[in-house]
NUDRENDO-949667 format. One record per residue: residue number from 1; residue in one letter; x, y, z of N, C-alpha, C in turn. Coordinates in nm, 2 decimals. Layout:
<nodes>
+-----+--------+--------+--------+--------+--------+--------+--------+--------+--------+--------+
| num | residu |    n.x |    n.y |    n.z |   ca.x |   ca.y |   ca.z |    c.x |    c.y |    c.z |
+-----+--------+--------+--------+--------+--------+--------+--------+--------+--------+--------+
| NUM |      A |      X |      Y |      Z |      X |      Y |      Z |      X |      Y |      Z |
...
+-----+--------+--------+--------+--------+--------+--------+--------+--------+--------+--------+
</nodes>
This chain:
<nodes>
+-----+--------+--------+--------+--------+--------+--------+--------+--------+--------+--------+
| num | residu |    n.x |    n.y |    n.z |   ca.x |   ca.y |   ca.z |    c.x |    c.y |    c.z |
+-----+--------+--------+--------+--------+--------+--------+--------+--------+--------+--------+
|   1 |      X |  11.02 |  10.18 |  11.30 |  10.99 |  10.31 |  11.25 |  11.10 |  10.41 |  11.29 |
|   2 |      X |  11.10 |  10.51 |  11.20 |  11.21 |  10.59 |  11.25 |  11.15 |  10.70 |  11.35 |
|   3 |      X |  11.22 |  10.79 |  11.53 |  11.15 |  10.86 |  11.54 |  11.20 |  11.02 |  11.53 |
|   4 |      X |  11.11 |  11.08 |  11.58 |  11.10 |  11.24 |  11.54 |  11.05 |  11.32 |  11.66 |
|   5 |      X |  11.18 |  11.41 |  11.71 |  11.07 |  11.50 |  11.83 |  10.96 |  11.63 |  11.82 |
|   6 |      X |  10.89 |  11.62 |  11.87 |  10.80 |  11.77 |  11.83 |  10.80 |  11.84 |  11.99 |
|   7 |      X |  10.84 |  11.98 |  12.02 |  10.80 |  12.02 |  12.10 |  10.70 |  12.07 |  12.09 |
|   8 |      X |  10.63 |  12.12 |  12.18 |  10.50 |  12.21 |  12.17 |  10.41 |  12.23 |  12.32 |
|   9 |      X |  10.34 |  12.33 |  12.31 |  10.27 |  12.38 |  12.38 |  10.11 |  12.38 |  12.39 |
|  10 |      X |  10.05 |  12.36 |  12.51 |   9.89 |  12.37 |  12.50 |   9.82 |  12.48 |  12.44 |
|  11 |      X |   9.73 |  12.45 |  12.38 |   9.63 |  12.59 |  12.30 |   9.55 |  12.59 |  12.46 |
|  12 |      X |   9.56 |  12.74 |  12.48 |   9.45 |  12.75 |  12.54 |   9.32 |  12.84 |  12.48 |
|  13 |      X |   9.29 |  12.89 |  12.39 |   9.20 |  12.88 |  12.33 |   9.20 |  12.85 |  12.17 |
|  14 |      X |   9.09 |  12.80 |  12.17 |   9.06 |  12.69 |  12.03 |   8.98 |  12.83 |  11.94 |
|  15 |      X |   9.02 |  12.81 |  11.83 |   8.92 |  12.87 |  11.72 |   8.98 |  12.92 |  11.64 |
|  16 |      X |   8.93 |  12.98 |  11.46 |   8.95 |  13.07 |  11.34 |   9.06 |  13.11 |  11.40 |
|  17 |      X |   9.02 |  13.25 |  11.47 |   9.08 |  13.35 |  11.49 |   9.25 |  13.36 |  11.58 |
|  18 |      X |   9.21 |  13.26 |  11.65 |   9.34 |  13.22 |  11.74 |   9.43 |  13.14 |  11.68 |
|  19 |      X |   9.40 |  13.04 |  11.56 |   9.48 |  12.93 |  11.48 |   9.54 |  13.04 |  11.35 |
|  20 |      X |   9.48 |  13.15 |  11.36 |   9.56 |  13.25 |  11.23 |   9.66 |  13.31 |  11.32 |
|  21 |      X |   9.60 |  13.33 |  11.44 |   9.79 |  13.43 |  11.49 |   9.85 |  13.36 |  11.51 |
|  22 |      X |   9.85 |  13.20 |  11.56 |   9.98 |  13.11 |  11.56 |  10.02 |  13.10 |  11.42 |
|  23 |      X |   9.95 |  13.06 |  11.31 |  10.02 |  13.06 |  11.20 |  10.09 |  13.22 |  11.18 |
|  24 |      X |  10.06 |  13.30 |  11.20 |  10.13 |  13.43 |  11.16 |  10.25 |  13.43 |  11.27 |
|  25 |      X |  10.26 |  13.38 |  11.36 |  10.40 |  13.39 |  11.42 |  10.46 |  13.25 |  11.38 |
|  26 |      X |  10.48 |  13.21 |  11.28 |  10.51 |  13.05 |  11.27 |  10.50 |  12.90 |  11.36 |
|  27 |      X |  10.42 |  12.94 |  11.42 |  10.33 |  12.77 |  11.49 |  10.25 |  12.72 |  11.36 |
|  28 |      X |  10.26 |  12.58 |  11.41 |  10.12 |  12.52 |  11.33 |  10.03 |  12.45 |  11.46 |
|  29 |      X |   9.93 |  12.52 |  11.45 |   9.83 |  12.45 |  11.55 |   9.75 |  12.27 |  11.50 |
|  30 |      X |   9.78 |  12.17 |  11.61 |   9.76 |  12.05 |  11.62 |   9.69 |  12.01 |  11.71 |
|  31 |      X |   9.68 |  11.84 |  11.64 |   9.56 |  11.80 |  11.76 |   9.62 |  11.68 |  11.80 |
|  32 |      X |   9.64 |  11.61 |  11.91 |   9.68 |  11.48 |  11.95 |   9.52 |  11.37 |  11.95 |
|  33 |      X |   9.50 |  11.34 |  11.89 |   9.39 |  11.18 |  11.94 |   9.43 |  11.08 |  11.96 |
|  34 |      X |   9.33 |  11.01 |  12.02 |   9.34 |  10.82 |  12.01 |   9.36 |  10.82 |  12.17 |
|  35 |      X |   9.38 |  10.90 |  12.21 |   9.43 |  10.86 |  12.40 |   9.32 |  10.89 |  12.49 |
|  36 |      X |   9.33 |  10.90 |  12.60 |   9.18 |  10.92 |  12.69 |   9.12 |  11.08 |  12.68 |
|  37 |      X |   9.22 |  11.13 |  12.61 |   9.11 |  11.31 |  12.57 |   9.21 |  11.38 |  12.47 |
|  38 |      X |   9.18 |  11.42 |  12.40 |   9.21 |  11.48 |  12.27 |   9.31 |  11.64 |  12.34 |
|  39 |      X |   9.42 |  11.63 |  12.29 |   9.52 |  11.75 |  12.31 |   9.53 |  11.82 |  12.19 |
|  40 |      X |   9.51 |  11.97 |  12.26 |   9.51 |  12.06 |  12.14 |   9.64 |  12.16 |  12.19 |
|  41 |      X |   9.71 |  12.13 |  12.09 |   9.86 |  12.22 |  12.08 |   9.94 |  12.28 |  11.95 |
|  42 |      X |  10.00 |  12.38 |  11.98 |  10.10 |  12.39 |  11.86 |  10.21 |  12.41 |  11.88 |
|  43 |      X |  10.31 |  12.38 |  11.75 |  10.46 |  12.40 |  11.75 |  10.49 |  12.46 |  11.66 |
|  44 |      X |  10.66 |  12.53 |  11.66 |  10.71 |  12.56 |  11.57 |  10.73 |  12.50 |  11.41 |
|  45 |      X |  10.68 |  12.55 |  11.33 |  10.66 |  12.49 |  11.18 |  10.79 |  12.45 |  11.16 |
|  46 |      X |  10.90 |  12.48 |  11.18 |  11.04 |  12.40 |  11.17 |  11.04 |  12.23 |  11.19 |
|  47 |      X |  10.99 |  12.25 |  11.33 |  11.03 |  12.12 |  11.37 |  10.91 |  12.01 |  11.31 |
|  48 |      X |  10.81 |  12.04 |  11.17 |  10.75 |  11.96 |  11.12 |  10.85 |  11.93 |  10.98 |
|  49 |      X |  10.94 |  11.96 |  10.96 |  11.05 |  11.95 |  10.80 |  11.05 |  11.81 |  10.77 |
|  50 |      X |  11.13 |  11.75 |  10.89 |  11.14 |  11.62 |  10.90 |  11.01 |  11.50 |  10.84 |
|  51 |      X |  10.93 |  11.54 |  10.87 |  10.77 |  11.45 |  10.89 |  10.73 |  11.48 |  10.79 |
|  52 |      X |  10.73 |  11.59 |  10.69 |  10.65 |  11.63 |  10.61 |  10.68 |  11.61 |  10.41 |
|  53 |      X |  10.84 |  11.59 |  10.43 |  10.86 |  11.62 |  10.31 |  10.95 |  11.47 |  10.26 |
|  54 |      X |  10.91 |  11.37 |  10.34 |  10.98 |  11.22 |  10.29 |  10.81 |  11.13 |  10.32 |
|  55 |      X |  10.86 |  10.98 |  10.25 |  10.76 |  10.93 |  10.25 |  10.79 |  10.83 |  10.36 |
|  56 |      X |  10.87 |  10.87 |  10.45 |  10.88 |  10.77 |  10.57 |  10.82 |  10.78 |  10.65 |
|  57 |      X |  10.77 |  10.68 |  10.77 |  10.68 |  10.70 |  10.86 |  10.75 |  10.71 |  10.99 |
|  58 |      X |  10.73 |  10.83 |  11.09 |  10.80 |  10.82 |  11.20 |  10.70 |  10.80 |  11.35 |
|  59 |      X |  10.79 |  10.74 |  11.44 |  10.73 |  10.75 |  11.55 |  10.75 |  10.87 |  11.61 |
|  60 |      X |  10.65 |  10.97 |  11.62 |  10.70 |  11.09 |  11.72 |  10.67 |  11.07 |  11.86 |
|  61 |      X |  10.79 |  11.15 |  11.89 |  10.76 |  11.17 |  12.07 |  10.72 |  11.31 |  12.08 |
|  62 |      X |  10.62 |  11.34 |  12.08 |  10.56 |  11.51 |  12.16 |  10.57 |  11.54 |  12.28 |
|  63 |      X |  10.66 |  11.62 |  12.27 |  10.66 |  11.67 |  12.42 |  10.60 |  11.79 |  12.43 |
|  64 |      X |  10.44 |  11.79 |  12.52 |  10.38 |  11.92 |  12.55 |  10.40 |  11.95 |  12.66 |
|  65 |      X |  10.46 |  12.07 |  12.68 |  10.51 |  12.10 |  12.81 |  10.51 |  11.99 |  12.89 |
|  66 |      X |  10.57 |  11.94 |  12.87 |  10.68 |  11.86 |  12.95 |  10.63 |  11.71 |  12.99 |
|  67 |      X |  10.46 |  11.71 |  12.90 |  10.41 |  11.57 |  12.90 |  10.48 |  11.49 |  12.78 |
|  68 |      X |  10.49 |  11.38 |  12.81 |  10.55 |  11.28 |  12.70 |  10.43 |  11.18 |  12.63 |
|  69 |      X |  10.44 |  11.22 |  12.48 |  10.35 |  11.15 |  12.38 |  10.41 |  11.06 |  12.28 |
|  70 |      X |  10.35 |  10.95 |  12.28 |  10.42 |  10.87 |  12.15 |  10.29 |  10.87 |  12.02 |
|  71 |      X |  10.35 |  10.94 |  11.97 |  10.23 |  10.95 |  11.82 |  10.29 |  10.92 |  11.68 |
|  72 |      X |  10.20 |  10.89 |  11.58 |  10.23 |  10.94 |  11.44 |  10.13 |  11.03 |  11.38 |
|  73 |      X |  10.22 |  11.09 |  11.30 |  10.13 |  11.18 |  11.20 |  10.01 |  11.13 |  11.13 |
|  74 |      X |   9.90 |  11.15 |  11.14 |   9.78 |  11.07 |  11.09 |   9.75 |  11.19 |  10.97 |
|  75 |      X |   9.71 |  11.30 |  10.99 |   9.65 |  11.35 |  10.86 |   9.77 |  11.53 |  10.85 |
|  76 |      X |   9.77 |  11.59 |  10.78 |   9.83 |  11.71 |  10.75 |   9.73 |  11.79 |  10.65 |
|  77 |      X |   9.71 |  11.93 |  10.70 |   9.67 |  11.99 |  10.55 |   9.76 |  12.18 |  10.52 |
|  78 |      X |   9.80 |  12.12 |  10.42 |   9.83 |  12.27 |  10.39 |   9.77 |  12.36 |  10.28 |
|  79 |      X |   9.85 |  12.50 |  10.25 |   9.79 |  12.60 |  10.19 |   9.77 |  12.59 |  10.07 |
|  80 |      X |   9.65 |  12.61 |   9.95 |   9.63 |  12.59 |   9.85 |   9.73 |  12.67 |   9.75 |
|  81 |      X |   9.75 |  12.76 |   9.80 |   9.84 |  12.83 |   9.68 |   9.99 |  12.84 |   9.75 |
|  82 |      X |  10.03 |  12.86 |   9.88 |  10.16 |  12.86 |   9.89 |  10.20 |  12.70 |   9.97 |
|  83 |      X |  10.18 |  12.61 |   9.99 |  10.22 |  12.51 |  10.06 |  10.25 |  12.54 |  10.20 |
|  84 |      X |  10.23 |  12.62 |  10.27 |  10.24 |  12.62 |  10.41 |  10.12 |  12.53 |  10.48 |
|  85 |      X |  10.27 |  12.44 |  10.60 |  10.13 |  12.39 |  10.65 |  10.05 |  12.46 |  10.73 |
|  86 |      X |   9.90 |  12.40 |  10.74 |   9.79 |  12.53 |  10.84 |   9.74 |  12.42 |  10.96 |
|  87 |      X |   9.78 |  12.22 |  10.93 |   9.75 |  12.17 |  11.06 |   9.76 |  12.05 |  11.06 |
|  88 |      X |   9.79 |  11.99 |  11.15 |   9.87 |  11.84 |  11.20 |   9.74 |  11.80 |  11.28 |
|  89 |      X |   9.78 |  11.66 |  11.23 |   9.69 |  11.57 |  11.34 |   9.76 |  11.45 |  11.40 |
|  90 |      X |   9.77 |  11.42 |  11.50 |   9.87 |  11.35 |  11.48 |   9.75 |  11.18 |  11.58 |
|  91 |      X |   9.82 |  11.06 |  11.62 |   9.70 |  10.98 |  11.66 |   9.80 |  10.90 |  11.74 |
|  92 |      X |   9.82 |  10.92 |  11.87 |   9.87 |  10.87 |  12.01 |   9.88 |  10.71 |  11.99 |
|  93 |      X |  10.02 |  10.68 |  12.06 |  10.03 |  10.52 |  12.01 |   9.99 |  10.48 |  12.19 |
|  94 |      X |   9.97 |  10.36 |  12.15 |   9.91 |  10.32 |  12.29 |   9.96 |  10.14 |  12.31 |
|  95 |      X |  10.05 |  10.11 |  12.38 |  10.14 |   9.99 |  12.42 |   9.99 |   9.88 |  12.34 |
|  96 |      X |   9.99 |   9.82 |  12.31 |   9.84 |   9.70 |  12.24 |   9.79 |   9.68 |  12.18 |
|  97 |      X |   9.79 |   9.85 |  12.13 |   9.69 |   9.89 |  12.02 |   9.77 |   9.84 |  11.89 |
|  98 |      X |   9.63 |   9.84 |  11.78 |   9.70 |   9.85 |  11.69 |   9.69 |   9.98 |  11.61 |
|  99 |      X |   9.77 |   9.99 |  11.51 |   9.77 |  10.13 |  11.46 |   9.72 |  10.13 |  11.29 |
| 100 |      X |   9.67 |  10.17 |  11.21 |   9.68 |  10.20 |  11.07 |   9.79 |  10.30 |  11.00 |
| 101 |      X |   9.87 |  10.27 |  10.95 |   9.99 |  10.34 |  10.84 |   9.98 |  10.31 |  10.71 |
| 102 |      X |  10.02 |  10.42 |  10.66 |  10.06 |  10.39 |  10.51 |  10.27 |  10.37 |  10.52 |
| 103 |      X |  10.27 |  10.28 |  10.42 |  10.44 |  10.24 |  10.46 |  10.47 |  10.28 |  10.30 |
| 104 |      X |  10.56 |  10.33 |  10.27 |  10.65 |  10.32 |  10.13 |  10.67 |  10.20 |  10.09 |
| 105 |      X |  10.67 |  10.17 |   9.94 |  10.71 |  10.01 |   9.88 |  10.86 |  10.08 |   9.82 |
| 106 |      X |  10.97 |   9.96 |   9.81 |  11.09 |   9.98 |   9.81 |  11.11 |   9.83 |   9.69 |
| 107 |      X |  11.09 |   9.90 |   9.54 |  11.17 |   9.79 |   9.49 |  11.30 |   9.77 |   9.51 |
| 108 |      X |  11.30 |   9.61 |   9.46 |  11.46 |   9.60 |   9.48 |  11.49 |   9.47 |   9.37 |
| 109 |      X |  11.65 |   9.46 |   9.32 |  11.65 |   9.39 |   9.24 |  11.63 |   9.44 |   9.09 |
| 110 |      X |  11.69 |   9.38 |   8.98 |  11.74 |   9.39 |   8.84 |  11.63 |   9.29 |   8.78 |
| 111 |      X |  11.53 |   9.38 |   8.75 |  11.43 |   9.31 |   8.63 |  11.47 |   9.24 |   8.54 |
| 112 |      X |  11.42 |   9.12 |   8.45 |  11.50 |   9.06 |   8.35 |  11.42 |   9.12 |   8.25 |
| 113 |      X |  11.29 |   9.18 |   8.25 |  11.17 |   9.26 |   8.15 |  11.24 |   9.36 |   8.11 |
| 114 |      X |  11.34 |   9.44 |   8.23 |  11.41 |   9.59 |   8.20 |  11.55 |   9.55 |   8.10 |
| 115 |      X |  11.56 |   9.40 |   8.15 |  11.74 |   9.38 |   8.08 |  11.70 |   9.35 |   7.97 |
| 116 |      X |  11.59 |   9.30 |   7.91 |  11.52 |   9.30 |   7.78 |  11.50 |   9.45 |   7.68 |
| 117 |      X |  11.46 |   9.59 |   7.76 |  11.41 |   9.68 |   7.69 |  11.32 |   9.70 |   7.70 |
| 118 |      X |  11.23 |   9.68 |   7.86 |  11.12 |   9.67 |   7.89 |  11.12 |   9.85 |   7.97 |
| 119 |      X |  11.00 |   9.91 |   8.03 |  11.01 |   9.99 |   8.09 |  10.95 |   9.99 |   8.25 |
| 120 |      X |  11.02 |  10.01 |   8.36 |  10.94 |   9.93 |   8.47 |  10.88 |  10.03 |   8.51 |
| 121 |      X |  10.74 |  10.02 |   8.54 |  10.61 |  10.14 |   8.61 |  10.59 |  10.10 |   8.76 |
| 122 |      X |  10.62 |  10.17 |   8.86 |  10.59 |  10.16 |   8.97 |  10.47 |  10.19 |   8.99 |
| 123 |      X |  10.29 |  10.14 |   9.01 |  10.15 |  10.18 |   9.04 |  10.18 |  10.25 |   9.21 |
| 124 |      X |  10.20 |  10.14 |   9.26 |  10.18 |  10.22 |   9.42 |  10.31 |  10.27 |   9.49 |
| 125 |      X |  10.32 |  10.35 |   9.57 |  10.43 |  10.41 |   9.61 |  10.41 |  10.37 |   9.73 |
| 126 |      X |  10.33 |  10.35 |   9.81 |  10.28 |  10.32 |   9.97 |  10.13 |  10.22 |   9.98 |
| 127 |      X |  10.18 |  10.17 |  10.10 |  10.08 |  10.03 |  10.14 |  10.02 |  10.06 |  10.24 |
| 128 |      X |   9.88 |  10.05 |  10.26 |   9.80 |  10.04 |  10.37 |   9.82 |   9.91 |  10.48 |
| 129 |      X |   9.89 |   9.96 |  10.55 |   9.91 |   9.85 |  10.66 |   9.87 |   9.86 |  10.83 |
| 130 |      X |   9.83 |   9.75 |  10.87 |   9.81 |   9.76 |  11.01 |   9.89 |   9.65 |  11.12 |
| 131 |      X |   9.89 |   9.71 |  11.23 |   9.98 |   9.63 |  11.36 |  10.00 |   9.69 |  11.45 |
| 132 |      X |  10.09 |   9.65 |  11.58 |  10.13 |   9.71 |  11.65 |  10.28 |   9.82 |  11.58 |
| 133 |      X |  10.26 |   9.89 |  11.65 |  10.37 |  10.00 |  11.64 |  10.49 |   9.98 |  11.63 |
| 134 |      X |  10.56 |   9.86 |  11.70 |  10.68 |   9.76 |  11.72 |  10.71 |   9.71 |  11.56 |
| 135 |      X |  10.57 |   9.69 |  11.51 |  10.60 |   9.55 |  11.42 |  10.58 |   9.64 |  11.29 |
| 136 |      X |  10.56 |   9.76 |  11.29 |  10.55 |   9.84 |  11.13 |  10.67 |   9.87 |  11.07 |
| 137 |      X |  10.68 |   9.82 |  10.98 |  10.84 |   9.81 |  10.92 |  10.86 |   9.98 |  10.81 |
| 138 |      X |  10.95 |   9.97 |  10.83 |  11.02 |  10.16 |  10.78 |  11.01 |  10.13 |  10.62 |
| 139 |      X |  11.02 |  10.04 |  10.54 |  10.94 |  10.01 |  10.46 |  10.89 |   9.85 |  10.41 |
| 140 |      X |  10.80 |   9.83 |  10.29 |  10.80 |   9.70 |  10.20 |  10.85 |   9.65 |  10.10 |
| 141 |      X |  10.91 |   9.58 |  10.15 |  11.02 |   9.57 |  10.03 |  10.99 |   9.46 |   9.88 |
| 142 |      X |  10.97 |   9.48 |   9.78 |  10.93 |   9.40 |   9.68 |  11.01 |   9.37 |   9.58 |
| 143 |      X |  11.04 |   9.22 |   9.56 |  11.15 |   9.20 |   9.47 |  11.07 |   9.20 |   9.34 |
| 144 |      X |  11.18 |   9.21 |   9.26 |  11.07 |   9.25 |   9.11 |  11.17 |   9.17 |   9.00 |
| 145 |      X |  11.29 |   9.10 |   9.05 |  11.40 |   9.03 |   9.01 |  11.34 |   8.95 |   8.87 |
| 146 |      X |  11.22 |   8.87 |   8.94 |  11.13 |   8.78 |   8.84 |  11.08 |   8.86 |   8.70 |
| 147 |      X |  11.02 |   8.98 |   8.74 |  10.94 |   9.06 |   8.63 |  10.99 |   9.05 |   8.53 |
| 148 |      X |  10.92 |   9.00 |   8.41 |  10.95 |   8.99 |   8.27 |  10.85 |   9.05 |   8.19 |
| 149 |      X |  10.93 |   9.11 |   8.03 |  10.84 |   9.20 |   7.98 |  10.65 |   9.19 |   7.92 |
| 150 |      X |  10.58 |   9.28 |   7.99 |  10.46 |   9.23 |   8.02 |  10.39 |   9.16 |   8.15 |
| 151 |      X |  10.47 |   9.19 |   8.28 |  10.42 |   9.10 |   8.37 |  10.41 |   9.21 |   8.49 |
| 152 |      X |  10.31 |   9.19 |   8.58 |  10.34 |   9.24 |   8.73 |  10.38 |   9.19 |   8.82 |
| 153 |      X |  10.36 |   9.21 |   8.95 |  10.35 |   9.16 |   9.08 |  10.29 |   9.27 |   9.15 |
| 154 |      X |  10.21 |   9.16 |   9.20 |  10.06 |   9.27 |   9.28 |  10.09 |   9.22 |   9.44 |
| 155 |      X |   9.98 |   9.30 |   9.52 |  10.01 |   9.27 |   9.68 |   9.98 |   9.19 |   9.70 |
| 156 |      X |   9.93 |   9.10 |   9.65 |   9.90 |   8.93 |   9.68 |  10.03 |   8.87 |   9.76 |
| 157 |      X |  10.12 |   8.93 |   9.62 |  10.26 |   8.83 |   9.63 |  10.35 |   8.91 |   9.76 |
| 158 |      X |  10.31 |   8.96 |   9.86 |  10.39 |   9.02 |   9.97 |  10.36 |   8.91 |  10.05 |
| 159 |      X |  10.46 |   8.86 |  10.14 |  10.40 |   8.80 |  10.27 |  10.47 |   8.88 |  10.39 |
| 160 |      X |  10.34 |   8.92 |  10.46 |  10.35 |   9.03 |  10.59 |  10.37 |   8.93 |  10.71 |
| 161 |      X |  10.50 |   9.02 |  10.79 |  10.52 |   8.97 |  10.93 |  10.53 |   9.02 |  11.05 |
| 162 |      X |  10.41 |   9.01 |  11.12 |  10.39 |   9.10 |  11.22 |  10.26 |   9.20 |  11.18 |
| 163 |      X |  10.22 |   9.20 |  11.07 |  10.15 |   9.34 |  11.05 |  10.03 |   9.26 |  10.95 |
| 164 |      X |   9.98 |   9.34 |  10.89 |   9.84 |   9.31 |  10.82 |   9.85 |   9.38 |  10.72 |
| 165 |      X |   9.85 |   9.36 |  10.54 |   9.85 |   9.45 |  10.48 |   9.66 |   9.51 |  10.41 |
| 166 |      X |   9.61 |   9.63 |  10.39 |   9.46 |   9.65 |  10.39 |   9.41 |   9.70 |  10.27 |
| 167 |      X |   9.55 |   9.73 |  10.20 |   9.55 |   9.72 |  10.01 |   9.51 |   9.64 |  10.01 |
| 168 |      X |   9.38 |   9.65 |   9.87 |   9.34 |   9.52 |   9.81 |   9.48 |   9.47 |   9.76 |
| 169 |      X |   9.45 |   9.30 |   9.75 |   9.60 |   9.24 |   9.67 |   9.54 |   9.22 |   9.54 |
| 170 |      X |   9.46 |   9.28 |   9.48 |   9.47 |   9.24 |   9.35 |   9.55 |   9.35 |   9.30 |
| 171 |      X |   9.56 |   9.44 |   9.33 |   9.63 |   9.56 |   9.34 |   9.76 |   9.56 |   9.22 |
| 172 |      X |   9.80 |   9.56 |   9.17 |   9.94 |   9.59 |   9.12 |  10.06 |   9.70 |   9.19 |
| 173 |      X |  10.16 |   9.67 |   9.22 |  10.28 |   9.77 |   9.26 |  10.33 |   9.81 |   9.17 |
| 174 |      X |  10.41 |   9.69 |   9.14 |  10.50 |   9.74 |   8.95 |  10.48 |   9.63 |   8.87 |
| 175 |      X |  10.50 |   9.72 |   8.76 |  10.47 |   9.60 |   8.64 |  10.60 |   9.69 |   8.52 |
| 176 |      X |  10.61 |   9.56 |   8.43 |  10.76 |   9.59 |   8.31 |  10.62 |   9.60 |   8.19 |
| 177 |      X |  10.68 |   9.75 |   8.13 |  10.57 |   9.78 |   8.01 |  10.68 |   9.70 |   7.88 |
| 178 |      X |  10.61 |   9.71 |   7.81 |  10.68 |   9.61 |   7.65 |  10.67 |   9.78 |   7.58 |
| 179 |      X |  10.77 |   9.82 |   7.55 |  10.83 |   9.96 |   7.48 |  10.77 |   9.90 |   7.31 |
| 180 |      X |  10.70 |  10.02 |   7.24 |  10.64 |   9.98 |   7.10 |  10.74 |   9.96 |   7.02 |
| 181 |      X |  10.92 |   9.99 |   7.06 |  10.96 |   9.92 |   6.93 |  11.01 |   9.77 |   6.95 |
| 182 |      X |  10.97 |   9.71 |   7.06 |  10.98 |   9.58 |   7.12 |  10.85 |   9.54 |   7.08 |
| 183 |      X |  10.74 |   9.59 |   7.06 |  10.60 |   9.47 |   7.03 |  10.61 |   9.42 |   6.92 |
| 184 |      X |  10.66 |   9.41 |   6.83 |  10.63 |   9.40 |   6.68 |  10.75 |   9.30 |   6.69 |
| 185 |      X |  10.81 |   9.24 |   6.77 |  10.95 |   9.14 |   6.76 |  10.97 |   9.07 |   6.86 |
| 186 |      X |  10.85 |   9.04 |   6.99 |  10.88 |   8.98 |   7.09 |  10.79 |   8.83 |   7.06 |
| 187 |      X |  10.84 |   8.74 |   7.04 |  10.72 |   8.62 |   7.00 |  10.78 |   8.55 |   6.91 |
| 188 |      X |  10.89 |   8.60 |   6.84 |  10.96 |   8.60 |   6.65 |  11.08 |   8.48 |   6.73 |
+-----+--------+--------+--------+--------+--------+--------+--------+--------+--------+--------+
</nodes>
């Protein structure tokens, strides 16, 4: 995984009215779980850019005043009408444990369905995976080399190493669509 630092600071008081003046001075108030007590902090909305606007998964190191955390971003929510975020969650990695991520799928490879005239549809963009934190790969890579026009490849056909994938595999990733001025002449 790739990682990411977050500074930040303890909340010392929790609530509504205290989580709108950090956002009004640009903090986003956060929570740390998974470890022996739940940390409540926030940081500068800057230093979330990185984390928030790619589909990559990073390992963060939080540093709260001057404790050291190894987390990932577990949930985010932002503003319904302007997209500001309003709060991070993030879920402490712990040397053993395993962790739940969602990972990016990365086709790769020249379709023989697309060198036909085919159209390739990617269904899933990210996989539900589990493992240790070592063993979560920055992405899944799926050859699609084979696909011919009319055909998929679902998560079945992944074989995971190190990790556990929690997508159903009947699932489809991508599949090559048959373009309608190709149906009427593919079979002839």
């Amino acid at each position: 995984m790739k990682t990411h630092e977050i500074v930040g600071f303890r909340r010392a008081n929790l609530g509504k009215v205290e989580a709108q003046e950090l956002r009004a001075q640009g903090y986003v108030p956060s929570v740390l779980y998974g470890g022996t007590e739940q940390v409540h902090f926030y940081a500068p909305a800057m230093l979330f850019r990185t984390l928030l606007f790619t589909p990559d998964v990073f390992n963060v190191t939080l540093n709260i005043e001057g404790t050291i955390y190894n987390a990932i971003l577990q949930e985010k929510q932002f503003h319904p009408v302007n997209d500001m975020l309003l709060h991070a969650d993030f879920l402490q990695i712990i040397d053993g444990k395993e962790i739940k991520v969602d990972v990016p799928v990365k086709l790769t490879g020249a379709s023989s369905g697309v060198m036909k005239g085919g159209k390739m549809n990617q269904k899933l963009r990210k996989l539900r995976v589990q493992g240790l934190a070592d063993n979560i790969p920055d992405y899944v890579e799926v050859d699609v080399t084979e696909l011919d026009l009319g055909k998929s490849v679902k998560v079945g056909a992944i074989k995971p190493e190190g990790f556990v994938i929690l997508t159903s595999i009947s699932n489809p990733i991508a599949s090559v669509e048959i373009p309608r001025a190709l149906r009427g002449t593919i079979g002839k």
